[in-house]
SEZA-360339 format. One record per atom (N, C-alpha, C, O, CB): x, y, z; residue in three letters. Coordinates in steps of 0.1 Angstrom, whole numbers, padded with zeros to 4 digits, always signed. Glycine has a CB too. Example, Ala and Ser with C-alpha at 12.3 -4.5 7.8 and 13.67 -1.06 7.14 Angstrom:
BEGIN
+0132-0057+0078Ala +0123-0045+0078Ala +0132-0033+0078Ala +0142-0033+0085Ala +0113-0045+0090Ala +0128-0022+0071Ser +0137-0011+0071Ser +0129+0000+0079Ser +0134+0011+0080Ser +0141-0006+0057Ser 
//
This chain:
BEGIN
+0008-0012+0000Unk +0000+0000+0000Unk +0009+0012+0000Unk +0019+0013+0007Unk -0010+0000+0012Unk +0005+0023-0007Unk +0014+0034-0010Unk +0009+0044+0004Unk -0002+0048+0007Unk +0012+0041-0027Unk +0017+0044+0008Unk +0014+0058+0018Unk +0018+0075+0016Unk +0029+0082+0016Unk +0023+0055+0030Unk +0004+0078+0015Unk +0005+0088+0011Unk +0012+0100+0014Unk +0015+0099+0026Unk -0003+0090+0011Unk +0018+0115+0008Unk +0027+0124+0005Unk +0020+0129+0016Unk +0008+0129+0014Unk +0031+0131-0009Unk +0025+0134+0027Unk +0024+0153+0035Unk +0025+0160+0020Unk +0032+0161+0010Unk +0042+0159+0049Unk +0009+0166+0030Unk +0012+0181+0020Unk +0015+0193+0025Unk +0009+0198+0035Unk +0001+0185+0013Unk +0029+0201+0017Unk +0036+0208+0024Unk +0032+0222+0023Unk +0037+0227+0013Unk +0048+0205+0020Unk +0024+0231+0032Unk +0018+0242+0025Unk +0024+0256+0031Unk +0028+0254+0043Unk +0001+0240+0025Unk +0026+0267+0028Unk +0034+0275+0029Unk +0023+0291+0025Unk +0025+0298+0015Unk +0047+0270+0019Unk +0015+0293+0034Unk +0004+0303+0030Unk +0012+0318+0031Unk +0005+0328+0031Unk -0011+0302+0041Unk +0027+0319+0032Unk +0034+0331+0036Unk +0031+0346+0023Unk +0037+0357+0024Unk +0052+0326+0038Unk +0022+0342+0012Unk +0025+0355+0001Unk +0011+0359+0009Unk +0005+0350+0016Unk +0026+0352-0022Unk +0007+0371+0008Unk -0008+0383+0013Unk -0002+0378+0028Unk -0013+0375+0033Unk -0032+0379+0007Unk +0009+0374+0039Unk +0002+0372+0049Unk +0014+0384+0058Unk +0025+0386+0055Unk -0001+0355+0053Unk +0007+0389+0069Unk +0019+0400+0075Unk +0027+0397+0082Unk +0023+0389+0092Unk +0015+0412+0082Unk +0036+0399+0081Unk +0047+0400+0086Unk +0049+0394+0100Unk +0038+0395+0107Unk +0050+0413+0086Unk +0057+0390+0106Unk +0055+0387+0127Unk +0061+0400+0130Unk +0067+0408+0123Unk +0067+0372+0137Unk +0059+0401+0143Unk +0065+0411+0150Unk +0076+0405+0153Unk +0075+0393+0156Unk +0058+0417+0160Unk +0085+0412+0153Unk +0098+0404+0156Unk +0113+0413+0158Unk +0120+0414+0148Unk +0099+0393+0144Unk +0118+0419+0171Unk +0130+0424+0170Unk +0145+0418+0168Unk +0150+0407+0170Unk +0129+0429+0180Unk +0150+0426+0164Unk +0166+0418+0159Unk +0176+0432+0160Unk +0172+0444+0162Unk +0167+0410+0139Unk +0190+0427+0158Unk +0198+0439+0164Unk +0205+0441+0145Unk +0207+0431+0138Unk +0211+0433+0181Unk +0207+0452+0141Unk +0213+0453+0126Unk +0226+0460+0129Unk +0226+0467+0139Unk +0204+0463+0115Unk +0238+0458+0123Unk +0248+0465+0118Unk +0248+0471+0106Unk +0248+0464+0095Unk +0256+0458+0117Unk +0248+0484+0106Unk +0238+0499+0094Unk +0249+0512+0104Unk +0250+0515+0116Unk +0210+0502+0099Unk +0258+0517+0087Unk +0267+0525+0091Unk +0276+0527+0108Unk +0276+0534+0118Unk +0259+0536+0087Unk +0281+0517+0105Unk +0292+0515+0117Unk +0287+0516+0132Unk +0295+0517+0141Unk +0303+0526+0116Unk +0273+0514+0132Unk +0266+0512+0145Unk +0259+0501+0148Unk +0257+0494+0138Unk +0258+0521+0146Unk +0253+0497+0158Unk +0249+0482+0163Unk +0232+0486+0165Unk +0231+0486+0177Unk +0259+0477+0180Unk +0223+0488+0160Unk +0210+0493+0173Unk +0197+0480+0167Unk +0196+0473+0156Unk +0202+0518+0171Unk +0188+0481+0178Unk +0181+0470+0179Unk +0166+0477+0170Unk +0162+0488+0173Unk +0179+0464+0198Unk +0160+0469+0161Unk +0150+0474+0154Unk +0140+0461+0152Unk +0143+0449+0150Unk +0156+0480+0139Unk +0128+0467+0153Unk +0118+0456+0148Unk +0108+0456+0136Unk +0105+0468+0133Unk +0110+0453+0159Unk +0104+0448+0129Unk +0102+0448+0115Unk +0090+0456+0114Unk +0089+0462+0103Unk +0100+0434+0109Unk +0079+0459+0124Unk +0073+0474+0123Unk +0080+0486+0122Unk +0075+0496+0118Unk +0067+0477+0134Unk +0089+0484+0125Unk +0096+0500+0121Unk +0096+0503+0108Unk +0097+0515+0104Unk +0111+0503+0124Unk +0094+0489+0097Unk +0096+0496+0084Unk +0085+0498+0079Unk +0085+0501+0067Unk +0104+0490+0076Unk +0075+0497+0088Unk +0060+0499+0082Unk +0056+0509+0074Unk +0059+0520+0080Unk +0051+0501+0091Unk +0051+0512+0059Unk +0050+0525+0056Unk +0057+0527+0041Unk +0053+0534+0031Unk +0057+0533+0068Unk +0068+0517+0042Unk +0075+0516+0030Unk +0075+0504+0026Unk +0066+0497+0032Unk +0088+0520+0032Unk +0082+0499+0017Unk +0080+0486+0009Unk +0099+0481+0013Unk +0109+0488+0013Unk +0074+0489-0013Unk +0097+0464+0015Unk +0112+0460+0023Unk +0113+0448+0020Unk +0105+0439+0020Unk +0113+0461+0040Unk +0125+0450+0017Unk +0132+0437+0008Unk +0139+0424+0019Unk +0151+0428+0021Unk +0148+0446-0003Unk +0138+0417+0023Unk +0144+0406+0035Unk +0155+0403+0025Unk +0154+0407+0013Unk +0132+0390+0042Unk +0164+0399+0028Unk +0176+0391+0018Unk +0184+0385+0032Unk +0191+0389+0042Unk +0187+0405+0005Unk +0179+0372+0028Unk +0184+0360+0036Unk +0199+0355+0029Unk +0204+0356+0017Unk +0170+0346+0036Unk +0205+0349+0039Unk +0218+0344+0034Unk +0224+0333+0041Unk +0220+0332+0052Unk +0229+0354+0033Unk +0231+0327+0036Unk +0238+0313+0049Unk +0245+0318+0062Unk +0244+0314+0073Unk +0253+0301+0042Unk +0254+0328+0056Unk +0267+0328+0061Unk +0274+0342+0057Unk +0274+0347+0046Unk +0274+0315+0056Unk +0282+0346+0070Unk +0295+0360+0068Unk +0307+0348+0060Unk +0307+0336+0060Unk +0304+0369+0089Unk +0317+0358+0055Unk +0329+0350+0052Unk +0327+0335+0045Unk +0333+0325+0047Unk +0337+0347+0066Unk +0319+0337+0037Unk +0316+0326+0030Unk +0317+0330+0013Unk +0321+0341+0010Unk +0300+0322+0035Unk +0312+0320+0000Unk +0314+0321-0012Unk +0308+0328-0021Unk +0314+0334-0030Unk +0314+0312-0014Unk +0295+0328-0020Unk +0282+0330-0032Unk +0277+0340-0024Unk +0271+0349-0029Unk +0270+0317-0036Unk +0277+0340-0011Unk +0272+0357-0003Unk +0281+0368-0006Unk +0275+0379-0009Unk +0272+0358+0014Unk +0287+0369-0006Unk +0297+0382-0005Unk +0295+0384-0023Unk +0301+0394-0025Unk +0319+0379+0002Unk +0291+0380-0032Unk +0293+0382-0051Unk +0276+0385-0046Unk +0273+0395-0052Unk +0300+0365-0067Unk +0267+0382-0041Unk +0252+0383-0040Unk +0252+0394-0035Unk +0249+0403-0043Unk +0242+0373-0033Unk +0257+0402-0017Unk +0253+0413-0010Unk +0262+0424-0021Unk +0257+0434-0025Unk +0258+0411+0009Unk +0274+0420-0026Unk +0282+0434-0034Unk +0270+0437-0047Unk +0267+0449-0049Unk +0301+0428-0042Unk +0264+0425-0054Unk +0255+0430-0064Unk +0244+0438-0061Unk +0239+0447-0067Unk +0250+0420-0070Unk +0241+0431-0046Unk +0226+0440-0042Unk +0236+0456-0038Unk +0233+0467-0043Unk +0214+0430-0023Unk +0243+0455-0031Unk +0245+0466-0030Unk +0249+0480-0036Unk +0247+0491-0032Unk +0249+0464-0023Unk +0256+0473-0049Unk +0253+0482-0064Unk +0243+0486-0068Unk +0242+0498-0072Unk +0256+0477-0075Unk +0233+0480-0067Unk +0220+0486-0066Unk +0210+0488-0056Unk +0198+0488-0058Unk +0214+0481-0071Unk +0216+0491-0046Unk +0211+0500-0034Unk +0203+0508-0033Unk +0193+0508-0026Unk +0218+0505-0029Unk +0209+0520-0043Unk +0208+0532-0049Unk +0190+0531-0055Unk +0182+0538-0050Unk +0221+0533-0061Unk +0187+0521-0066Unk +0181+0517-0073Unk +0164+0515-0061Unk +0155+0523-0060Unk +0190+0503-0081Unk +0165+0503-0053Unk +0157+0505-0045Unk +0153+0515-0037Unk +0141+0515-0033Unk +0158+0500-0041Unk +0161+0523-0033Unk +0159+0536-0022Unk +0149+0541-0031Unk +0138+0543-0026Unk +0174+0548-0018Unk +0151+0545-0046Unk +0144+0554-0051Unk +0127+0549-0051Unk +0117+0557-0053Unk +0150+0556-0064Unk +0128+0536-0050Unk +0117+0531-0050Unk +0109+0531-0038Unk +0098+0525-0037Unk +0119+0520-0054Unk +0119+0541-0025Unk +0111+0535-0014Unk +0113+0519-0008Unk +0105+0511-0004Unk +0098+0536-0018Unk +0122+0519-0009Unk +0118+0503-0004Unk +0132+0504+0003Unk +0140+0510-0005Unk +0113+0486-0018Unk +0138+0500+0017Unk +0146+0492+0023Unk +0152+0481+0018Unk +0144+0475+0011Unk +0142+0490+0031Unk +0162+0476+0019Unk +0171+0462+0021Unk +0174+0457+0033Unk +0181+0465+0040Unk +0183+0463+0015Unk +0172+0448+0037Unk +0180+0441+0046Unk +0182+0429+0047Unk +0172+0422+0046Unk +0178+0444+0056Unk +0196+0424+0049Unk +0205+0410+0043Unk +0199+0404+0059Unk +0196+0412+0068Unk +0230+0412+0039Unk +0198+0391+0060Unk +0198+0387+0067Unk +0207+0372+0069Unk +0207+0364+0060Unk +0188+0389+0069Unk +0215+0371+0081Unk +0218+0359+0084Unk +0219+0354+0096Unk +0216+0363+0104Unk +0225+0357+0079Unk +0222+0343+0103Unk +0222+0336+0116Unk +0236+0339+0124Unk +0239+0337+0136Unk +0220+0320+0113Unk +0244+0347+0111Unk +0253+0356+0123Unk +0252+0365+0138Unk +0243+0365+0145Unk +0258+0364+0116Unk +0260+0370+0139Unk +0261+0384+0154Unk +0261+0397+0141Unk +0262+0397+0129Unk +0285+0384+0170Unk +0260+0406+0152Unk +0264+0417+0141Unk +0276+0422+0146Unk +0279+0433+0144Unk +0252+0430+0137Unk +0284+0412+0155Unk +0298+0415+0153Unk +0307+0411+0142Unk +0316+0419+0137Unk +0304+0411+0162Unk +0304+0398+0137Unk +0304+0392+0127Unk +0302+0400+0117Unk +0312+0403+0110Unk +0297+0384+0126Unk +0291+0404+0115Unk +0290+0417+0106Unk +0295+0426+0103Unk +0296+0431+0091Unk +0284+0423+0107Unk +0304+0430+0115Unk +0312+0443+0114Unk +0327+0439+0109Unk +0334+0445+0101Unk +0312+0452+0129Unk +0330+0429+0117Unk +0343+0420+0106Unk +0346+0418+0094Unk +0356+0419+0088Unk +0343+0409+0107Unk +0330+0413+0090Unk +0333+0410+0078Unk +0333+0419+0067Unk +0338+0416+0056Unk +0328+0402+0075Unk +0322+0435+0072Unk +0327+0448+0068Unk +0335+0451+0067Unk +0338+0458+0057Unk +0325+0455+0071Unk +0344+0448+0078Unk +0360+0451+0075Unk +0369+0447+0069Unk +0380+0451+0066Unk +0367+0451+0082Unk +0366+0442+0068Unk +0378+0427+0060Unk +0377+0425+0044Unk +0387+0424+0036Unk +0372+0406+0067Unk +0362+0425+0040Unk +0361+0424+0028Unk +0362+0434+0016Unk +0358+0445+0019Unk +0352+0419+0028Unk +0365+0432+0003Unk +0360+0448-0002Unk +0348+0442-0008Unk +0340+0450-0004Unk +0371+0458-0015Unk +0343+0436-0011Unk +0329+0430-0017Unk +0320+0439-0007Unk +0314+0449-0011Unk +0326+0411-0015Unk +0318+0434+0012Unk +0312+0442+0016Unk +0311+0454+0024Unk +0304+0459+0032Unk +0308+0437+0018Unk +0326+0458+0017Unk +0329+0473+0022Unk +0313+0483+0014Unk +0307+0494+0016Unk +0350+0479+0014Unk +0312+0473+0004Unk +0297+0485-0003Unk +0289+0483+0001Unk +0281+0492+0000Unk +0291+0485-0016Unk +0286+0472+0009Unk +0271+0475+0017Unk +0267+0488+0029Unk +0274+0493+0038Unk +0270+0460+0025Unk +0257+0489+0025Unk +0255+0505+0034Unk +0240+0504+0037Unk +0233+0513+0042Unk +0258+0523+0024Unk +0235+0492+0032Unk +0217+0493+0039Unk +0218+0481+0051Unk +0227+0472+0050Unk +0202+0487+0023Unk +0211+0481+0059Unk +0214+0471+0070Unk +0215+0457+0066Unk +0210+0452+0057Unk +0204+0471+0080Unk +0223+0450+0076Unk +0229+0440+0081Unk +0222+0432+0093Unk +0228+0433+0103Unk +0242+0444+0085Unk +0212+0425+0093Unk +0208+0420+0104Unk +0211+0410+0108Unk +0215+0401+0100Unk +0198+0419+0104Unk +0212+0408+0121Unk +0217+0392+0128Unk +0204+0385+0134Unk +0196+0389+0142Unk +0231+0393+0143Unk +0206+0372+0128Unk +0191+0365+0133Unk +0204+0347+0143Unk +0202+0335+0141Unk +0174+0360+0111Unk +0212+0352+0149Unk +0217+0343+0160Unk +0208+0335+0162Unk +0212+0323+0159Unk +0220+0348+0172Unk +0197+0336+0167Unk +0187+0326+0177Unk +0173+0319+0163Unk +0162+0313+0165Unk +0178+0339+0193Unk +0179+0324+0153Unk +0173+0321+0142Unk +0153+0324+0137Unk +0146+0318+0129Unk +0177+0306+0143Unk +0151+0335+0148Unk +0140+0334+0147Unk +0131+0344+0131Unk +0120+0342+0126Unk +0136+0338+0163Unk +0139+0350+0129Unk +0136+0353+0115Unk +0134+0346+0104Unk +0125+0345+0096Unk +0143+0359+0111Unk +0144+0339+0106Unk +0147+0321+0096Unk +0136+0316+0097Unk +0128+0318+0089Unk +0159+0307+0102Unk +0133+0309+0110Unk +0118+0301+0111Unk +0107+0307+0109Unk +0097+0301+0104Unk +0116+0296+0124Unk +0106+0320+0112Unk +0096+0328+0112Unk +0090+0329+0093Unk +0078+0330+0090Unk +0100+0343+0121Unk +0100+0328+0085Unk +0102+0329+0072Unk +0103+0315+0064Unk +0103+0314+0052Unk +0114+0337+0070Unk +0104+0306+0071Unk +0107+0293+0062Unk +0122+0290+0057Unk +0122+0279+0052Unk +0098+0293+0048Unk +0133+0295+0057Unk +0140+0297+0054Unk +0152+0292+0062Unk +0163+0292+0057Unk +0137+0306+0051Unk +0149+0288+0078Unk +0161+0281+0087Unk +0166+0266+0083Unk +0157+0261+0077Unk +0154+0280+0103Unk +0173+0261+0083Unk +0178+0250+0081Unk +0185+0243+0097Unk +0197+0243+0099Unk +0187+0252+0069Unk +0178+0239+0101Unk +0176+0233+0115Unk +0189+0223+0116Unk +0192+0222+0128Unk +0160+0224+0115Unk +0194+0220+0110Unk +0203+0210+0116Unk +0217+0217+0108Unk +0227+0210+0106Unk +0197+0191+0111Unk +0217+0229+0105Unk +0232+0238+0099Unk +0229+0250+0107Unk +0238+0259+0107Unk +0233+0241+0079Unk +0216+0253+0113Unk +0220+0268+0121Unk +0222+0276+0110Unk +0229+0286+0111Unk +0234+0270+0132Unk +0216+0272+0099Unk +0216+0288+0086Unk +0204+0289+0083Unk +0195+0283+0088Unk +0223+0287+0070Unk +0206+0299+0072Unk +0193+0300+0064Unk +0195+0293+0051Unk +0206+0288+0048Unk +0189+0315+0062Unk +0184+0293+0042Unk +0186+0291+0031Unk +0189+0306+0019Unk +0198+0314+0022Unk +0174+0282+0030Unk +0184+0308+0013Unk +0184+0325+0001Unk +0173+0323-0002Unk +0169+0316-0011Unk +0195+0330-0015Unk +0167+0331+0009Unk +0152+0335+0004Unk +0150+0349+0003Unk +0158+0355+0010Unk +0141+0330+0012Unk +0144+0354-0001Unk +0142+0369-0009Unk +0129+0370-0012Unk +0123+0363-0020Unk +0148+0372-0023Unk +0123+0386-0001Unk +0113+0385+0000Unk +0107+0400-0001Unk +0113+0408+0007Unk +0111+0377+0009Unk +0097+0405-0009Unk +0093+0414-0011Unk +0080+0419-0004Unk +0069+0416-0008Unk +0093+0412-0022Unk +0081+0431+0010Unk +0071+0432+0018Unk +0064+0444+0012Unk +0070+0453+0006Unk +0074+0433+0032Unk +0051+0445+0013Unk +0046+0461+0011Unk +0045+0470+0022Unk +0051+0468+0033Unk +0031+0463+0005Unk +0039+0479+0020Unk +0041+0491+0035Unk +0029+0488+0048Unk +0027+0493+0059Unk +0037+0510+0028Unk +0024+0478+0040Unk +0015+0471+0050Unk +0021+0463+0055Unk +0011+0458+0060Unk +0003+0465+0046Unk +0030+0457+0059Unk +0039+0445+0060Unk +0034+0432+0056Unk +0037+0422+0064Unk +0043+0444+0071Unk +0027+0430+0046Unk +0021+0417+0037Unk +0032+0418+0026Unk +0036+0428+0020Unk +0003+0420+0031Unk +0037+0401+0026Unk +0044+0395+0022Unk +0042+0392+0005Unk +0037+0382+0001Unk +0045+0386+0032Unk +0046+0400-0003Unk +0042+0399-0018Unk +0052+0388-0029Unk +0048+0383-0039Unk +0044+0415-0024Unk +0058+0388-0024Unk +0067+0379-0032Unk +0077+0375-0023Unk +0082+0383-0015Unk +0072+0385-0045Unk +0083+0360-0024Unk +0088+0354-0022Unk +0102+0343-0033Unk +0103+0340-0045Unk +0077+0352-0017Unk +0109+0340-0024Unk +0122+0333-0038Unk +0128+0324-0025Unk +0126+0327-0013Unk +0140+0349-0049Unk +0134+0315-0028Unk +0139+0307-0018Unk +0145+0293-0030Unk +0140+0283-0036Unk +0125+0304-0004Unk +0164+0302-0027Unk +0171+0288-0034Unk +0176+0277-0024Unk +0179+0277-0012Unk +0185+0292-0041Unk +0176+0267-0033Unk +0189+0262-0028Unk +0204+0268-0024Unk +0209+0276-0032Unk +0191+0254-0037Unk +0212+0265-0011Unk +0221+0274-0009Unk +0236+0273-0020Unk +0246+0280-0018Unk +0224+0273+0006Unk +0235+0264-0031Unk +0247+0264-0042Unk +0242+0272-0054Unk +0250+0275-0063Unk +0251+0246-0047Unk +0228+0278-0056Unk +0225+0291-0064Unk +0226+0302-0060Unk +0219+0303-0050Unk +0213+0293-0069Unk +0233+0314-0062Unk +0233+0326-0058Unk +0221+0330-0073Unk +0218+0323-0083Unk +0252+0333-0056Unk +0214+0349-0066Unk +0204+0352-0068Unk +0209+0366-0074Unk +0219+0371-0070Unk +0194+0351-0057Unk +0200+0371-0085Unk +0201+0377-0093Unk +0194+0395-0088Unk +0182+0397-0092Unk +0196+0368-0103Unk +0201+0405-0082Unk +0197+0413-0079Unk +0184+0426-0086Unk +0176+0434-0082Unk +0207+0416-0075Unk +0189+0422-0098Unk +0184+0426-0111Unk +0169+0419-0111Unk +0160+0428-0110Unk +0194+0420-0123Unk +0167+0411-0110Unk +0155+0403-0109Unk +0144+0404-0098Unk +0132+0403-0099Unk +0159+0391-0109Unk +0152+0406-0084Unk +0145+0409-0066Unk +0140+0427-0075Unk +0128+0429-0075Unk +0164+0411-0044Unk +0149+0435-0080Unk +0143+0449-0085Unk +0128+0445-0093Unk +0116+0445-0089Unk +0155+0458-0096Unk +0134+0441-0107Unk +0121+0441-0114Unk +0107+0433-0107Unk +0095+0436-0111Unk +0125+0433-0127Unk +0108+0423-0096Unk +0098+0417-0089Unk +0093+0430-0078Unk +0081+0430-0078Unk +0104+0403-0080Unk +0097+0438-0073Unk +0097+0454-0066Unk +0089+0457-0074Unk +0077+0456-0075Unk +0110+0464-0064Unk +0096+0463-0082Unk +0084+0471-0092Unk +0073+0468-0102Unk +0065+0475-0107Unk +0089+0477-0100Unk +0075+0454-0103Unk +0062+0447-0105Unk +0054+0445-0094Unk +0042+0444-0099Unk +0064+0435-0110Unk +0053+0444-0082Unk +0044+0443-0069Unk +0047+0458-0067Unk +0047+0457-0054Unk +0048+0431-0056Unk +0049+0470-0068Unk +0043+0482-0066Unk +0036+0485-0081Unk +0032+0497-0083Unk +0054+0493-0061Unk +0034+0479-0089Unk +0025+0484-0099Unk +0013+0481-0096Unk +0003+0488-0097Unk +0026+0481-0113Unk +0013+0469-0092Unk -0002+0461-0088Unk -0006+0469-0082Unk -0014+0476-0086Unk -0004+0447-0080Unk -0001+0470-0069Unk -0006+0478-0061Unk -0013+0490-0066Unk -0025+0491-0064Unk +0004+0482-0054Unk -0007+0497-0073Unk -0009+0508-0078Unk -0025+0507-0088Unk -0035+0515-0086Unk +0005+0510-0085Unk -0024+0497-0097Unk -0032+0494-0106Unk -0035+0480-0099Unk -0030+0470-0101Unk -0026+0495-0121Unk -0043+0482-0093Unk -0051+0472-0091Unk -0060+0461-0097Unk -0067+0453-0091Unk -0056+0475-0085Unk -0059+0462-0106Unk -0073+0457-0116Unk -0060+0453-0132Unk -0063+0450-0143Unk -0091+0476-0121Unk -0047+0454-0128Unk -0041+0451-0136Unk -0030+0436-0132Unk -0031+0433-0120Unk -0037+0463-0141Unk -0024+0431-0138Unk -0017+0418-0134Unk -0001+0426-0142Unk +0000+0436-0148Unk -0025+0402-0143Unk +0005+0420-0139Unk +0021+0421-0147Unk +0025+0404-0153Unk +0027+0395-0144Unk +0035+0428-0133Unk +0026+0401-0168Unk +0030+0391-0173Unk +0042+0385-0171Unk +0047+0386-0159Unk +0030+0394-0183Unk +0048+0378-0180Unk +0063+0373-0175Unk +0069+0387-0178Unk +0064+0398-0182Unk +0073+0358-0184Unk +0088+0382-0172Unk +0094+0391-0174Unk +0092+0411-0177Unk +0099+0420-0181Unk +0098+0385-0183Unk +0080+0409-0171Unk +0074+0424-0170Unk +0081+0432-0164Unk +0087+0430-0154Unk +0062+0426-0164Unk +0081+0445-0171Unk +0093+0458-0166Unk +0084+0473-0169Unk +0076+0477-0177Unk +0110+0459-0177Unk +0089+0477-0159Unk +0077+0493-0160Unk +0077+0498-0176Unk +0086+0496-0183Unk +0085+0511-0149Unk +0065+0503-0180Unk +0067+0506-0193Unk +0066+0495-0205Unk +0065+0497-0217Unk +0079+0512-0192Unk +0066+0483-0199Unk +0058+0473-0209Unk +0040+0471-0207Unk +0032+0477-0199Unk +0066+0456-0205Unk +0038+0465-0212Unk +0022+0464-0215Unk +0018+0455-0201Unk +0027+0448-0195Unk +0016+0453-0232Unk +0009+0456-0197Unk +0002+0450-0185Unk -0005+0441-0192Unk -0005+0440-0204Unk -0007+0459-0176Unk -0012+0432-0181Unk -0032+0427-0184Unk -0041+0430-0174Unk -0040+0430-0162Unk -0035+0408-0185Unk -0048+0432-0180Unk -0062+0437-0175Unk -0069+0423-0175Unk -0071+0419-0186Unk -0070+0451-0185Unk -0073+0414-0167Unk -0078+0398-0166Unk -0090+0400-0165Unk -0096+0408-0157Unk -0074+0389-0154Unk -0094+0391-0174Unk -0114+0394-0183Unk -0117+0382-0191Unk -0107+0376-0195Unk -0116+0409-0198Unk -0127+0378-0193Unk -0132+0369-0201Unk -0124+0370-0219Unk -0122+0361-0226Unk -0148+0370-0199Unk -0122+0385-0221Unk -0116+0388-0236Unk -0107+0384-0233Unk -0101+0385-0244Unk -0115+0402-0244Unk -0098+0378-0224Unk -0085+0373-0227Unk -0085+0361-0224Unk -0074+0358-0220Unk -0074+0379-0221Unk -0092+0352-0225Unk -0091+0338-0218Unk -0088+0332-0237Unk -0096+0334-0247Unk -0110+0332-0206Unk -0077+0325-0239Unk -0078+0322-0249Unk -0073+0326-0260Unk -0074+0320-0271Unk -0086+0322-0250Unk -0067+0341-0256Unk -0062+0349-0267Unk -0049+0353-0264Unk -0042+0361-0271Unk -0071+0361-0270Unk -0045+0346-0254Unk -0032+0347-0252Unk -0024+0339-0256Unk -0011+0340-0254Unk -0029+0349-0242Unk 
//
């Protein structure tokens, strides 16, 4: 007799945020913030394994080339990992990759961001790279979560930003694949069932 699959379900996109404090390393200071503070604006989570590691330091330098890029959008960054944010500040120092980071650095030690996100890996004390797009409501709009031997494409966390602030915006409209501001939308109706 076949025994049947768990089904594995993950209701985290429309749902808000936890309340949840953590301490960040953000311009050469240590201070304790909780994820209501960023209420208001739209906030990027960017999960990671590990400081002093391979595929993070080429992921946080890309995001942080485009730093710039999100601010304009309103929206925050913040890297997260199961480090200290002493750790943090080390590896600010040490590296030039993340000598460019300048949007916060959060330390989730006790991993409760991780779990709180799906994203902990229980028997390594990391996370996985998950990447996650909040609105100013703190409802969870998009979601990404690799395997930790893919690093993630910063270019792509943007265009998913500004595809979930158009919606927003245009409510009654959808964004297709590969959609970028200034391409055609859909408007979802019975005239399109079929004609696409």
């Amino acid at each position: 007799m076949q025994q049947e699959k768990e089904i594995i379900s993950h209701p985290l996109i429309n749902q808000k945020l936890p309340e949840i404090e953590f301490e960040i390393f953000h311009q050469e200071e240590i201070r304790k913030v909780k994820l209501s503070d960023y209420q208001g604006k739209w906030l990027v989570l960017f999960f990671y394994p590990a400081d002093f590691t391979f595929i993070c330091p080429t992921e946080l330098k890309e995001l942080a080339e485009s730093y710039g890029e999100f601010k304009k959008l309103d929206a925050e960054v913040i890297s997260v990992s199961t480090d200290t944010v002493f750790t943090h500040k080390a590896w600010h120092d040490s590296s030039e990759a993340i000598k460019k980071v300048t949007f916060p650095m959060a330390a989730d030690p006790a991993s409760r961001l991780c779990q709180a996100l799906g994203v902990y890996i229980p028997n390594e004390g990391l996370a996985l790279r998950g990447s996650f797009v909040i609105n100013p409501e703190g409802e969870i709009k998009t979601m990404e979560v690799h395997d930790n031997s893919i690093g993630r494409s910063s270019a792509e966390l943007l265009r998913k930003l500004k595809a979930a602030q158009f919606v927003a915006k245009h409510g009654d409209q959808v964004c297709p694949a590969s959609w970028e501001p200034g391409k055609d939308s859909l408007k979802p109706g019975l005239d399109l069932v079929g004609k696409i």
